[in-house]
C-alpha positions, 0 to 999 in steps of 0.5 A: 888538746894537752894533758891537763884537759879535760880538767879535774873537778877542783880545777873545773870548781876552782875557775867557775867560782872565778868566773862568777865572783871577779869583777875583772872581765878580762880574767872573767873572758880567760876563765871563761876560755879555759872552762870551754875548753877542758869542760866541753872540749871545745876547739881554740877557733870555736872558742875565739868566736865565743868569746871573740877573741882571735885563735891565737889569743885563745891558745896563748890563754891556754897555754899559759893556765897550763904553765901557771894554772888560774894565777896565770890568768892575771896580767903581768905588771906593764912597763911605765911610769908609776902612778903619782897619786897616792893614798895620802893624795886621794884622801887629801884631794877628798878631804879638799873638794868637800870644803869650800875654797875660801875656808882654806884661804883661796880667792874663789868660792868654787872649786873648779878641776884645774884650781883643785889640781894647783892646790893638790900640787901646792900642798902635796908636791904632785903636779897632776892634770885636771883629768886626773883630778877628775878621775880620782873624783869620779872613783869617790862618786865625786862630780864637779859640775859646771856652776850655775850663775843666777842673776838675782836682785834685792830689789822686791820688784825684780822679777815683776820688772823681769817678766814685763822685759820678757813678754812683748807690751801690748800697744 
């Protein structure tokens, strides 16, 4: 191995706490290969079938911790477009759904994914697709469901009239 394994105490101490408390996987997995392989000395292809990662992945791991220790373990920003949505987006498109359509002036009474996102775009500037809309709902514990449509009558009658169309006369 390199110089760095087996590793120190604070190091040993350092990753284990990272392990236990992230709730990135990933960065669980890479702690998790860097403490098997400066606490049990275990061997880059030992650890890829722990972990089940290939060889090089493991290695590429290690490597990096060596060069950049448990900050390493992080992912590097990726290429692409920034994310539209903002904080001020979510808080309106929260503040939005949890209100009826027709108290802001809408012709419908029910919020569906594609009408929230033309009214987020109407007043916020930021066209985004519906599953966007569903995503950002969804990380509030927001679901929108289908609507369920009822078929009702003020007539006293109703449903005695209903059941008599469901059930078979008896001739």
């Amino acid at each position: 191995m390199n110089k760095l394994f087996p590793l120190e105490k604070e190091a040993v101490k350092e990753l284990a706490e990272l392990y236990q408390t992230t709730k990135d996987t990933r960065i669980q997995t890479r702690a998790q290969i860097i403490l098997l392989a400066g606490e049990q000395g275990l061997k880059t292809g030992q650890i890829g079938t722990i972990v089940r990662q290939s060889g090089d992945t493991v290695r590429s791991w290690i490597n990096r911790y060596e060069a950049e220790g448990v900050n390493g373990l992080a992912d590097r920003p990726r290429s692409g477009n920034p994310g539209k949505v903002t904080a001020e987006y979510q808080e309106q498109l929260v503040e939005a759904v949890r209100r009826r359509p027709r108290s802001l002036e809408r012709p419908y009474s029910l919020w569906t994914l594609e009408r929230l996102a033309d009214y987020m775009a109407e007043q916020t500037s930021i066209r985004v697709c519906p599953d966007t809309v569903r995503r950002r709902l969804e990380k509030e514990g927001i679901v929108l469901s289908r609507p369920q449509h009822k078929i009702s009558s003020p007539d006293p009658e109703y449903l005695l009239k209903k059941r008599r169309l469901k059930t078979p006369e008896t001739i």
